[in-house]
Kinemage of the C-alpha trace (Angstrom):
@kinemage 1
@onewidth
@group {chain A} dominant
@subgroup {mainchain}
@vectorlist {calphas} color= white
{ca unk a 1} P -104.608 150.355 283.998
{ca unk a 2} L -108.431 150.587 285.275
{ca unk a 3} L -108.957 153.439 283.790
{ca unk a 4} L -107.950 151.903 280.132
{ca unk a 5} L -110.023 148.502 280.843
{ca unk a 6} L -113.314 150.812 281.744
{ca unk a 7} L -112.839 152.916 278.781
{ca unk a 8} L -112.494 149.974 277.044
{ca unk a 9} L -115.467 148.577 278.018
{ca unk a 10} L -117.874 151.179 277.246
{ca unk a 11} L -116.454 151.022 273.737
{ca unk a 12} L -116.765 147.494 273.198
{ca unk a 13} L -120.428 147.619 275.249
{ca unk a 14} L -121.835 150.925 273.324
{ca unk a 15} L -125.185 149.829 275.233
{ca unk a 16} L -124.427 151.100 278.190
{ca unk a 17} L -124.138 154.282 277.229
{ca unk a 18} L -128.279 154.908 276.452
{ca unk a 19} L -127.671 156.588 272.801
{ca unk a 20} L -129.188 153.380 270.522
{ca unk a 21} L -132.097 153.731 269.739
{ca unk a 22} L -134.127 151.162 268.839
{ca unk a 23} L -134.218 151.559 264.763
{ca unk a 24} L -130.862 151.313 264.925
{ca unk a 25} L -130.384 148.581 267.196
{ca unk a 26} L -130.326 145.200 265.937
{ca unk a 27} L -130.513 141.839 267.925
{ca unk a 28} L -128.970 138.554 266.856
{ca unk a 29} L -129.599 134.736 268.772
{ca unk a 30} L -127.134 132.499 268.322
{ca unk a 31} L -122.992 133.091 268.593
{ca unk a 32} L -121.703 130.909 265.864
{ca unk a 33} L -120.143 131.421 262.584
{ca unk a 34} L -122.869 133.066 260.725
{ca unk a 35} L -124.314 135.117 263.484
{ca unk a 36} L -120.675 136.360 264.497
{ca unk a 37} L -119.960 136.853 260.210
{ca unk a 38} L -123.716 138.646 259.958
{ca unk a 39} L -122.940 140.920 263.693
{ca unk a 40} L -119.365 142.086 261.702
{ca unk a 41} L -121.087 143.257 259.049
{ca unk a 42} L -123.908 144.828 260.591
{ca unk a 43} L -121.125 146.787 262.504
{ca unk a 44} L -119.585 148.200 259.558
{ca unk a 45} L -122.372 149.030 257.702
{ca unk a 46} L -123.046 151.313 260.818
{ca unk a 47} L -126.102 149.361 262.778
{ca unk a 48} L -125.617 148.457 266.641
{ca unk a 49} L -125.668 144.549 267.541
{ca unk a 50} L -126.668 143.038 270.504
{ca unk a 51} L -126.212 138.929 271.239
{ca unk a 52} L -128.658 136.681 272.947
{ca unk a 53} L -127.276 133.820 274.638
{ca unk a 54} L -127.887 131.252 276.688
{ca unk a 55} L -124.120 131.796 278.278
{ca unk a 56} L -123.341 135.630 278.082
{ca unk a 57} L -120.889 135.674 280.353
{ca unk a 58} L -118.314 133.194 277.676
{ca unk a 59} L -118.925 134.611 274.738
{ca unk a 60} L -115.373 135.639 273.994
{ca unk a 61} L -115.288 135.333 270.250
{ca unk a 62} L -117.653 138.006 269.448
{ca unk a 63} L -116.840 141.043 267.421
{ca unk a 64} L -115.537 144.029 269.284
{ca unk a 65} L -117.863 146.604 269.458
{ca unk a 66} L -121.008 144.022 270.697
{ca unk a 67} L -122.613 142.985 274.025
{ca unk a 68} L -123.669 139.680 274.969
{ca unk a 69} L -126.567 139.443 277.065
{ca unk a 70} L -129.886 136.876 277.760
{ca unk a 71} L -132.340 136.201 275.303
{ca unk a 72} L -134.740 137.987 277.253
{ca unk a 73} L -132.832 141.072 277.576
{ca unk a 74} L -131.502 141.323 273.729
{ca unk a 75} L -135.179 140.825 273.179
{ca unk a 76} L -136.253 144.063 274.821
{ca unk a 77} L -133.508 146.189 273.228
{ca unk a 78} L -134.127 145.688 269.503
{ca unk a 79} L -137.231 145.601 266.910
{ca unk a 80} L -135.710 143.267 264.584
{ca unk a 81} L -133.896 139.915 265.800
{ca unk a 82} L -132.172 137.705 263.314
{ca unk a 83} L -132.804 133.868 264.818
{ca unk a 84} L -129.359 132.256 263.931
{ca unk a 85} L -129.785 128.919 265.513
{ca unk a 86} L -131.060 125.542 264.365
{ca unk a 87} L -134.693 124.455 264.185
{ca unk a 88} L -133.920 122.104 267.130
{ca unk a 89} L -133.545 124.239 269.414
{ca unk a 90} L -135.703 126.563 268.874
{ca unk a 91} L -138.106 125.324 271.489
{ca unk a 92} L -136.819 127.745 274.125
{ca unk a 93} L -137.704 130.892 271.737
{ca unk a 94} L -141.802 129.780 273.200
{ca unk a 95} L -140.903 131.253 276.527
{ca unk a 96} L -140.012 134.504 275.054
{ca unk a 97} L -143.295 135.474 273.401
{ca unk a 98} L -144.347 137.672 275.504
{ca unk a 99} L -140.796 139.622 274.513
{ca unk a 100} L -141.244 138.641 270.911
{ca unk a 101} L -144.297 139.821 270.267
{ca unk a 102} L -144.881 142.572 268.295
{ca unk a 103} L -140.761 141.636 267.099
{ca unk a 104} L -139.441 141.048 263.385
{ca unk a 105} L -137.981 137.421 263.342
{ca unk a 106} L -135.286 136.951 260.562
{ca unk a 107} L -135.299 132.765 259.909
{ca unk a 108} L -132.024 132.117 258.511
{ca unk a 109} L -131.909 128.699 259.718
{ca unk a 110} L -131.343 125.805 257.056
{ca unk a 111} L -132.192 122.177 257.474
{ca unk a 112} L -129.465 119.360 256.425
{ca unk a 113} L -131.368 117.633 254.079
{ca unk a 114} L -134.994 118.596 252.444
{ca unk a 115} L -137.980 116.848 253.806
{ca unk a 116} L -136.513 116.509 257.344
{ca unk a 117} L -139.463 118.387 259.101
{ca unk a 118} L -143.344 118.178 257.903
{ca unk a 119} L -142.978 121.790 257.291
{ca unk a 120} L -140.816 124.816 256.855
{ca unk a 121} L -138.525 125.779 259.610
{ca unk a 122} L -139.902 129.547 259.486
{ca unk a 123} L -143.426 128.444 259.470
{ca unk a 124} L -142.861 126.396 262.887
{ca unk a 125} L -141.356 129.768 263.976
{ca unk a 126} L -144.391 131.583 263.621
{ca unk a 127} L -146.596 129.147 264.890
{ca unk a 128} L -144.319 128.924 268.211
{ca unk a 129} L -144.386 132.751 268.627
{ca unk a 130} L -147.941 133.972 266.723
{ca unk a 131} L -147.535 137.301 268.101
{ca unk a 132} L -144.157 137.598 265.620
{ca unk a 133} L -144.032 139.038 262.302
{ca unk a 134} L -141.457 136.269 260.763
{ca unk a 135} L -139.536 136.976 257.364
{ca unk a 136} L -137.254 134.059 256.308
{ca unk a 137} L -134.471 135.856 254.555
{ca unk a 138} L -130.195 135.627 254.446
{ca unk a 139} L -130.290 131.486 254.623
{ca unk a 140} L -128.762 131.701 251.060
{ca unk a 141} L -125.933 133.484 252.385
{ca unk a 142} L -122.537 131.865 253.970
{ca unk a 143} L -120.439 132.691 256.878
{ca unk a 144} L -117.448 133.685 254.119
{ca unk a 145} L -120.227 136.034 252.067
{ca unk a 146} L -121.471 137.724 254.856
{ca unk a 147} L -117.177 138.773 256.199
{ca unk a 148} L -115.599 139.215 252.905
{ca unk a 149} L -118.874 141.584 251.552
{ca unk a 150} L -121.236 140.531 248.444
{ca unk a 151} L -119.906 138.673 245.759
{ca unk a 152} L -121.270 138.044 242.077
{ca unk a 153} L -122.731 134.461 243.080
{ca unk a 154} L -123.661 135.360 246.991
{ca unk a 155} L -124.984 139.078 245.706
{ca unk a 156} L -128.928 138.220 246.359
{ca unk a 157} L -130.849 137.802 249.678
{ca unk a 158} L -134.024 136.206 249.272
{ca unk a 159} L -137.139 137.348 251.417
{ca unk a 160} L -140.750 135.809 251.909
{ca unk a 161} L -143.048 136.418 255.040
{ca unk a 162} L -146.766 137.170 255.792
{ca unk a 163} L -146.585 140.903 256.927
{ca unk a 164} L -145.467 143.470 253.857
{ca unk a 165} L -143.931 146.072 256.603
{ca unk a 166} L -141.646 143.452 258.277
{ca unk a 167} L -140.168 142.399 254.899
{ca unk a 168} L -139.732 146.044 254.164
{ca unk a 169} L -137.464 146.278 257.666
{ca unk a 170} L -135.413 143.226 256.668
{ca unk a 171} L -135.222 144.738 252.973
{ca unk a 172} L -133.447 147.388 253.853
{ca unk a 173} L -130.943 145.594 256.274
{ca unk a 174} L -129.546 143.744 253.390
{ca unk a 175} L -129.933 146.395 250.670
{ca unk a 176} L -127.880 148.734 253.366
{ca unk a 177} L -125.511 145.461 253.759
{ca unk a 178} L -124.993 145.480 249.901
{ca unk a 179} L -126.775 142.688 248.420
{ca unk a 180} L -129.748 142.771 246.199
{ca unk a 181} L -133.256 141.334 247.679
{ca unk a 182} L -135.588 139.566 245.941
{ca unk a 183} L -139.358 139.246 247.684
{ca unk a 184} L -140.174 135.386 247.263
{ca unk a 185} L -144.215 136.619 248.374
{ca unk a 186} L -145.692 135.082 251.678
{ca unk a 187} L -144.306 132.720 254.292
{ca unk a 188} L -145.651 129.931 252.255
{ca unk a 189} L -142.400 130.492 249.953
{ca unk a 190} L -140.308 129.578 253.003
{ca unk a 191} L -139.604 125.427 252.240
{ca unk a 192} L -138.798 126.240 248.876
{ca unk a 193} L -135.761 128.814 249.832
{ca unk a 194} L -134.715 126.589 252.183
{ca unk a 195} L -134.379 123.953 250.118
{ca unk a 196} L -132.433 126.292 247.937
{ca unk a 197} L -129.187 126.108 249.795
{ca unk a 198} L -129.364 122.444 249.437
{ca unk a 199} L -129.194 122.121 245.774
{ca unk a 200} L -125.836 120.461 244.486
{ca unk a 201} L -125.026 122.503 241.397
{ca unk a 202} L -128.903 122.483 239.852
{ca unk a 203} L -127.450 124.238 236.748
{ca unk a 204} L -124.526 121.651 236.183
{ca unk a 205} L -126.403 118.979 236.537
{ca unk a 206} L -127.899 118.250 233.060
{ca unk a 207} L -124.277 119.380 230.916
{ca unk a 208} L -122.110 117.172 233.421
{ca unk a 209} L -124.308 114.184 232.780
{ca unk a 210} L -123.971 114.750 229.323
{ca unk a 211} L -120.411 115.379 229.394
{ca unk a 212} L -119.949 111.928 231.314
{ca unk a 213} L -122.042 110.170 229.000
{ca unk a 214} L -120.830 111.421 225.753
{ca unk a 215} L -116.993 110.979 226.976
{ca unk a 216} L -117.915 107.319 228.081
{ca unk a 217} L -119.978 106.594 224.288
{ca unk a 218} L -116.973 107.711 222.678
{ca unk a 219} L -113.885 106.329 224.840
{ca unk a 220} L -115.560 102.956 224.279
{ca unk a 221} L -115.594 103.736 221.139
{ca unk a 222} L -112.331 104.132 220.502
{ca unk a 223} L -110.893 101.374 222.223
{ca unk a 224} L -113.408 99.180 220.150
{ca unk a 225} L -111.998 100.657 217.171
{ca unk a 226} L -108.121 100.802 218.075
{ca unk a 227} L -107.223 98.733 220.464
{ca unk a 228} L -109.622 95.712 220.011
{ca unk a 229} L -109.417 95.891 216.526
{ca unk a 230} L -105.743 96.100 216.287
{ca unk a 231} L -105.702 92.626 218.806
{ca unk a 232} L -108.276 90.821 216.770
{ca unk a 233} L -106.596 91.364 213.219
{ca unk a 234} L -103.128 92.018 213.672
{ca unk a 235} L -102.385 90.295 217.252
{ca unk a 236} L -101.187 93.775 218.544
{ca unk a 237} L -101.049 94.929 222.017
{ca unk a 238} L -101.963 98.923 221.784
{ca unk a 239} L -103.432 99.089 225.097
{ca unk a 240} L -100.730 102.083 226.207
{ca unk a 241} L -102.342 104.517 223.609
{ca unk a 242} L -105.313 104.734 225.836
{ca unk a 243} L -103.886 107.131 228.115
{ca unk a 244} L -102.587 109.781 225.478
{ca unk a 245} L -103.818 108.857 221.971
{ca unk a 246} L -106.999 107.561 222.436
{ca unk a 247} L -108.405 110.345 225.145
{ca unk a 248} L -107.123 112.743 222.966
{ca unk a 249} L -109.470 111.473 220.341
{ca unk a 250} L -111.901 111.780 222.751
{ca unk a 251} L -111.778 115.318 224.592
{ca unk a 252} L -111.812 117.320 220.910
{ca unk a 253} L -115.138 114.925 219.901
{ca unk a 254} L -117.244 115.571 223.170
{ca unk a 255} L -115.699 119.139 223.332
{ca unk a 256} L -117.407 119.899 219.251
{ca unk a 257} L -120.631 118.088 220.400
{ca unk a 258} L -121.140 120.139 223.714
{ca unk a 259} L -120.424 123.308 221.895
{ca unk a 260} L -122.870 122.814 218.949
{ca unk a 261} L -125.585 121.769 222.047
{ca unk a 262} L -125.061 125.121 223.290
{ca unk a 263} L -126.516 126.829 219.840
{ca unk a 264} L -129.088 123.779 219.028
{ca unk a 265} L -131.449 124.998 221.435
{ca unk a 266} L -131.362 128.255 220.046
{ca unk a 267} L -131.934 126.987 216.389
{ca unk a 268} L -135.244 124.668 217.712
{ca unk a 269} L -136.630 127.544 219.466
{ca unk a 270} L -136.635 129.646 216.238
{ca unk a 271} L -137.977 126.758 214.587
{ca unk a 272} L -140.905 126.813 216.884
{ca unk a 273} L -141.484 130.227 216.679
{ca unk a 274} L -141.458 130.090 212.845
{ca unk a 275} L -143.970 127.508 213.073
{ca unk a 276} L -146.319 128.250 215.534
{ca unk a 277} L -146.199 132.118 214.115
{ca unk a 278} L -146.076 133.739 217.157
{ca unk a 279} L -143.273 134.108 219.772
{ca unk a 280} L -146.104 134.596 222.644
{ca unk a 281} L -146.313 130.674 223.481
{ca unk a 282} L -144.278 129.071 225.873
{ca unk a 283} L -141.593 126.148 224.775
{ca unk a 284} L -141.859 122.980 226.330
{ca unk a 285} L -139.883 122.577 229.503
{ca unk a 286} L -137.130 120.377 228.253
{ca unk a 287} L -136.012 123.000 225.639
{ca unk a 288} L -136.345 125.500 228.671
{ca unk a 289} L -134.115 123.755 230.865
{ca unk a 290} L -131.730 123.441 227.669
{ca unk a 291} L -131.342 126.591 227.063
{ca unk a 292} L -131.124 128.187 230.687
{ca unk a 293} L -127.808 125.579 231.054
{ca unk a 294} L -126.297 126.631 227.893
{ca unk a 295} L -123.673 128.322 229.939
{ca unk a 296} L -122.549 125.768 231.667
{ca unk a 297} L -122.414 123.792 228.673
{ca unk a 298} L -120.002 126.129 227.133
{ca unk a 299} L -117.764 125.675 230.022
{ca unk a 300} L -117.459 122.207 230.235
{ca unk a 301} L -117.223 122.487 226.512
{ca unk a 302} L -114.216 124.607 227.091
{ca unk a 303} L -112.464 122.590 229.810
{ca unk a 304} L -112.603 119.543 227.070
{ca unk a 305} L -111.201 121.910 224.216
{ca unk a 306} L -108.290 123.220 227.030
{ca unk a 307} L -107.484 119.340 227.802
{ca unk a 308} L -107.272 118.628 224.145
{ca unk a 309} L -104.872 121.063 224.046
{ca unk a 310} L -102.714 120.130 226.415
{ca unk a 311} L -102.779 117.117 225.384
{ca unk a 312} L -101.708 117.628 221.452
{ca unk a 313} L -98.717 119.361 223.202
{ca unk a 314} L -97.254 116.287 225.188
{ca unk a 315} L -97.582 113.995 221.878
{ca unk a 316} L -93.790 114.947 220.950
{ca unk a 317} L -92.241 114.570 224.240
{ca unk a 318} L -93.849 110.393 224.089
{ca unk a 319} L -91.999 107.574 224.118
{ca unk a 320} L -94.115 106.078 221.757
{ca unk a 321} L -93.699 109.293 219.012
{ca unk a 322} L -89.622 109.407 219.541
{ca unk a 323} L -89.418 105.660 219.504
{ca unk a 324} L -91.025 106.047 216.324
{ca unk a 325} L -89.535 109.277 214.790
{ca unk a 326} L -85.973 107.757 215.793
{ca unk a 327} L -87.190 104.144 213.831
{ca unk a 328} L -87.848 106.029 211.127
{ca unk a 329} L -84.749 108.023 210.506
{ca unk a 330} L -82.697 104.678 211.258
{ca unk a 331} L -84.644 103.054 208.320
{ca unk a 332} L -83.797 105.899 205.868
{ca unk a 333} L -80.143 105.659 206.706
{ca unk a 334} L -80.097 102.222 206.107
{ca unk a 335} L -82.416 102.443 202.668
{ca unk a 336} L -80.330 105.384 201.608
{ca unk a 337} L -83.946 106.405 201.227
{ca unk a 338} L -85.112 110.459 201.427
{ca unk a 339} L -88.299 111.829 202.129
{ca unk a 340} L -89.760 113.933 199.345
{ca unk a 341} L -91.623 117.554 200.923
{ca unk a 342} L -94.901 116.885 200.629
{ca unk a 343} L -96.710 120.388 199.306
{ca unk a 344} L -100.393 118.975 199.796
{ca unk a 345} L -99.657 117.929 203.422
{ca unk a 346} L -97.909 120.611 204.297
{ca unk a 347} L -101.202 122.740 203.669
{ca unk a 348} L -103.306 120.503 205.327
{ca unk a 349} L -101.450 120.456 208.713
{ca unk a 350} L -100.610 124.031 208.607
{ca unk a 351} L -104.295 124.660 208.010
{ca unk a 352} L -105.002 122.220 210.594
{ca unk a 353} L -103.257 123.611 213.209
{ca unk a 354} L -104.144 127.117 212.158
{ca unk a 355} L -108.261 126.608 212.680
{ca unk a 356} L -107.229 125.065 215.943
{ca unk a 357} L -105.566 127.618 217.608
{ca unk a 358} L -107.895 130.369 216.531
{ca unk a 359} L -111.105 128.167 217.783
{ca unk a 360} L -109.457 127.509 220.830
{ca unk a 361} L -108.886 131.647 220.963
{ca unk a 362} L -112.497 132.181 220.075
{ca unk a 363} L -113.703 129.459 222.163
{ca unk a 364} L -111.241 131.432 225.551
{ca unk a 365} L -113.062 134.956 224.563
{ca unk a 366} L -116.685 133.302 224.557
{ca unk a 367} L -115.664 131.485 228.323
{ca unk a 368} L -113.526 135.387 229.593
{ca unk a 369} L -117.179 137.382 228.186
{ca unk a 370} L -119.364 134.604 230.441
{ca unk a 371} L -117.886 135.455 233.643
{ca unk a 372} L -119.925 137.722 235.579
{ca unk a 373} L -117.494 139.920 236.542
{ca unk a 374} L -116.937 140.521 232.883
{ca unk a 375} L -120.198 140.016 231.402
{ca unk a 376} L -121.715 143.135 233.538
{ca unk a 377} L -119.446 145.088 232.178
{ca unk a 378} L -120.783 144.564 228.865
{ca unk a 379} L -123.708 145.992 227.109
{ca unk a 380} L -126.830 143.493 225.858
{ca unk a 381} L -125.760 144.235 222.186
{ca unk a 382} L -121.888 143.706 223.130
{ca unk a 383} L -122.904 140.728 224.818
{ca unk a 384} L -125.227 139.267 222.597
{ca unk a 385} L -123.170 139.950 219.824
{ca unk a 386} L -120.056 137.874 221.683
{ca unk a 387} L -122.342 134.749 222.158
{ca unk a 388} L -124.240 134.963 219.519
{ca unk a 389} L -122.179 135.540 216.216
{ca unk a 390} L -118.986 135.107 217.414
{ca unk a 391} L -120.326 131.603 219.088
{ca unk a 392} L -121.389 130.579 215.919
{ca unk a 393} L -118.122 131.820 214.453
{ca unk a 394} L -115.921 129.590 216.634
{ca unk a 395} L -118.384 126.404 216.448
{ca unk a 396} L -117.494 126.806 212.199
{ca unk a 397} L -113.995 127.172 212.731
{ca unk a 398} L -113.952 124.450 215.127
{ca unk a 399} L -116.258 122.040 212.822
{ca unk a 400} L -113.721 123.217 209.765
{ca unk a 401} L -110.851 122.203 212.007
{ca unk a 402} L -112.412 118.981 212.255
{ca unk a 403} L -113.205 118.748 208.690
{ca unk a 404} L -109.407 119.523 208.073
{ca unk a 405} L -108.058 116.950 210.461
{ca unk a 406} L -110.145 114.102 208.710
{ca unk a 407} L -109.481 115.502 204.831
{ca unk a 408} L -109.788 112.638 202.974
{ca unk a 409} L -109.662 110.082 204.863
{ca unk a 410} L -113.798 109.416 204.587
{ca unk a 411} L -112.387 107.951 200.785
{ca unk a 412} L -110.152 105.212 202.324
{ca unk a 413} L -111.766 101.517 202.952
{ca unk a 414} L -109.145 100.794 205.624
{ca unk a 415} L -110.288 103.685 208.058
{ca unk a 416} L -114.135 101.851 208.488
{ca unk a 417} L -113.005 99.377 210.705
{ca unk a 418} L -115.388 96.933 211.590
{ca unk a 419} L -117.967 98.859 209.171
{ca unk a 420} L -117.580 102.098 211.710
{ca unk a 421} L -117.275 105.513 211.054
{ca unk a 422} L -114.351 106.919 212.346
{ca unk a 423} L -114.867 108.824 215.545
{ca unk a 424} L -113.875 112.293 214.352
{ca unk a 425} L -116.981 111.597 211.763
{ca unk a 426} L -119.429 110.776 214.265
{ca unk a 427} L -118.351 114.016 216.226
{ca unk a 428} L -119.363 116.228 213.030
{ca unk a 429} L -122.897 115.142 212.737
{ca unk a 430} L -124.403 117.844 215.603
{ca unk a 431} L -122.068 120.616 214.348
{ca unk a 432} L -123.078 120.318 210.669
{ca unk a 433} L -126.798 120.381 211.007
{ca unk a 434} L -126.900 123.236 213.522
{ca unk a 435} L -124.814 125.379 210.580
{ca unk a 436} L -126.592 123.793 208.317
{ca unk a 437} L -130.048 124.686 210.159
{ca unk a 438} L -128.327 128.209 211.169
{ca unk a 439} L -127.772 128.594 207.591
{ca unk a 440} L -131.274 128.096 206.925
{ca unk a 441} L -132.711 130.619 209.648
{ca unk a 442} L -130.448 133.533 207.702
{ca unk a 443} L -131.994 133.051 204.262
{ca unk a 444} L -133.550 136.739 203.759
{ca unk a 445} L -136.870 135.299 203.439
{ca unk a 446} L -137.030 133.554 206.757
{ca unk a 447} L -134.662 136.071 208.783
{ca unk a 448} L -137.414 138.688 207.931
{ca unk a 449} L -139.982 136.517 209.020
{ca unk a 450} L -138.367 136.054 212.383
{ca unk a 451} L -137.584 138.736 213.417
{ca unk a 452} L -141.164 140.459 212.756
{ca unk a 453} L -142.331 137.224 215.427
{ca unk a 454} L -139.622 138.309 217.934
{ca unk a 455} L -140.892 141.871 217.413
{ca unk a 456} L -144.277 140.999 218.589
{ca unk a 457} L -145.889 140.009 215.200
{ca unk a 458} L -148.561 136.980 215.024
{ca unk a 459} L -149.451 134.953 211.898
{ca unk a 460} L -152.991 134.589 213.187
{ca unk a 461} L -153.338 138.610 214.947
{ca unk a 462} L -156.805 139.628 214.240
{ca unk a 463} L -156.048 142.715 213.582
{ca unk a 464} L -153.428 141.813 211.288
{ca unk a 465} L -156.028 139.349 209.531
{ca unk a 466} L -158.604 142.711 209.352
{ca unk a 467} L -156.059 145.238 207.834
{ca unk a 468} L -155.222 142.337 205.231
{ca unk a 469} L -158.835 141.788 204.627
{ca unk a 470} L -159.731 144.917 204.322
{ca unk a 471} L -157.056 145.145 201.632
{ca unk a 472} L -158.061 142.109 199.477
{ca unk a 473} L -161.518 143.298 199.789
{ca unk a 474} L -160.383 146.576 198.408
{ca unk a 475} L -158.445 145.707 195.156
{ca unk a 476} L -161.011 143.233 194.566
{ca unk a 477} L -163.564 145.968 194.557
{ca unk a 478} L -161.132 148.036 192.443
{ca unk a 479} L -160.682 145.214 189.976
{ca unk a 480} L -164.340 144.923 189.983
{ca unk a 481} L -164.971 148.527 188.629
{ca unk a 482} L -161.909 148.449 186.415
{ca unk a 483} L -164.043 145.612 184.535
């Protein structure tokens, strides 16, 4: 039994036996979640780990194949030391300078809120040891990234520090762990990764808020339209189709709107560029922001387009629509009374239904092709020509689906209630003018005009304005003699 717990130890305490070297030793402070996540991988990818801690001697939750040991003594046995603990306590980490120095210090400490400290938690970190070469770096990362391996979104390790060879050390630790490092420049960069973390979906931000608003503008509405008008002239309580009827009204609107904002940007940017002649100019930062979200815009776009969906299946299983389906019939019997087959209508729902489901296909295949996992699988022309012309395809045969659902109901008094448009009308006036605009941009003239900007040509190029002087100046002289 001795004889298995010594052999044991040496394997779980591959110190001991004097073959690490340091290069290949790496040293980690701190025992929690990330430090025991970042020592597991480490192990795998083949590096040997060694724990500071205050209390070596209970450090029981450590992987196998690791020694715990003091601060002082981890210090000693490794160039490079990741610094896994929080800002607060790194006052003790000033007693070890004279072990530090000379040392690679890995920051990947993050603060709870930004602001909380007059400056940057790796910047205090040099300042406490000087002697240090510090690279903040890995603070992006989680616990769960750093045990279950690189993902899409937790594939990139950010780096920024004073001392070009020290980032170079901690570059190839992650690029050896799997992940992809981007150099952020000096230690100056440091508050601004570290605020990273703390973002609450940046990207969502600006399509949510217009999701929320949009879906409040035109749920009130509705309800002004329906339900308050029905009370007001007729005395009728409608207030149950809110749940079903009315939202259902609502999701396919702010769904068409949010789609045609995801190809509006696109349109005003070639605008611009037409105008200005040149594509070499930046675009203001509000149509930057716009279009680096149009993404998520599409998504949300699509969760509204999936709930309208869902939602247009329920309608026959209502009480409301079998109350009334069953009224009807009963009436008939009564009246000895037959409905005549309507031809007309026939084509119009059939056709209505028709550009619904294949939007709502189109509209699946544009959210599948945005994944990551699926859109690096995909070549820039494959991908481009997904989003682009087949983005444009479903946002017609959405916009005709709309068109078909309202048919002519734009030529009936009774459907302006109040003097309001109908909501279905309000929802087509984005969708239009970007085809309409869209339309515009692939007129021959104009198309060829574009795409000479995009390919680097400028209305006022001097050397374009020489080679066309040269050739007015030429046939002039030409006409000249001829005379």
């Amino acid at each position: 039994m001795s004889k298995e717990v010594n052999s044991e130890s040496v394997s779980l305490c591959p110190l001991n036996t004097g073959a690490a070297t340091e290069q290949d030793m790496l040293c980690i402070f701190g025992t929690g979640d990330l430090g025991r996540s970042l020592g597991q991988r480490l192990l795998q990818t083949g590096y040997r780990v060694v724990y500071g801690s205050r209390r070596p001697q209970s450090c029981g939750l450590l992987p196998p194949g690791t020694q715990a040991m003091s601060h002082e003594a981890a210090a000693q046995s490794a160039r490079l030391v990741f610094i896994c603990i929080h800002r607060e306590n790194y006052d003790f980490l000033e007693t070890l300078a004279t072990q530090l120095k000379g040392k690679v210090l890995v920051d990947v400490s993050n603060n709870l809120k930004k602001n909380l400290y007059p400056e940057a938690n790796a910047e205090y970190l040099q300042r406490l040891i000087p002697g240090a070469q510090v690279v903040k770096g890995f603070n992006t990362l989680s616990a769960w990234a750093l045990q279950n391996g690189p993902s899409d979104a937790n594939r990139q390790v950010y780096l920024c520090g004073n001392s070009a060879e020290a980032k170079q050390a901690v570059a190839d630790v992650a690029t050896k762990l799997g992940f992809t490092v981007l150099d952020r420049g000096s230690l100056s960069a440091a508050r601004e990764l570290e605020d990273f973390p703390l973002q609450l979906f940046p990207e969502w931000r600006l399509p949510m808020q217009l999701a929320i608003g949009l879906t409040a503008f035109f749920f009130i509405y509705v309800v002004i339209r329906d339900v308050i008008y029905a009370y007001v002239k007729d005395n009728k309580d409608i207030s149950f189709r809110i749940m079903v009827s009315l939202a259902n009204k609502v999701f396919p609107a702010v769904s068409l709107v949010m789609l045609s904002l995801c190809y509006l940007p696109g349109v005003i940017a070639a605008f611009l560029q037409l105008y200005r002649g040149t594509k070499y100019k930046r675009f203001p930062d509000w149509l930057d922001r716009w279009m680096l979200c149009r993404k998520q815009l599409g998504l949300v776009a699509l969760a509204l387009a999936s709930l309208h969906v869902l939602y247009t299946l329920i309608i026959p299983i209502r009480y409301y629509v079998r109350y009334k389906l069953a009224a009807n019939t009963i009436s008939q019997i009564r009246e000895n009374k037959t409905s005549l087959f309507d031809t007309t209508m026939a084509w119009r729902t059939d056709s209505y239904y028709s550009m619904g489901a294949l939007g709502f296909g189109l509209y699946l295949l544009l959210g599948i092709t945005s994944l990551p996992s699926v859109s690096n699988m995909l070549s820039w022309r494959e991908f481009s020509f997904i989003q682009s012309k087949l983005g444009y395809l479903t946002l017609f045969v959405c916009t005709f689906h709309t068109y078909l659902y309202g048919w002519d109901m734009f030529l009936r008094p009774s459907y302006y209630k109040w003097y309001t448009l109908p909501n279905y009308m309000l929802s087509l006036v984005v969708p239009s003018a970007v085809l309409v605009l869209k339309l515009l941009l692939l007129l021959p003239c104009v198309d060829r005009t574009l795409t000479r900007i995009r390919q680097g040509w400028e209305r006022s190029d001097p050397e374009h304005e020489s080679k066309k002087s040269l050739l007015t100046s030429g046939y002039h002289t030409t006409d000249t003699n001829a005379l």
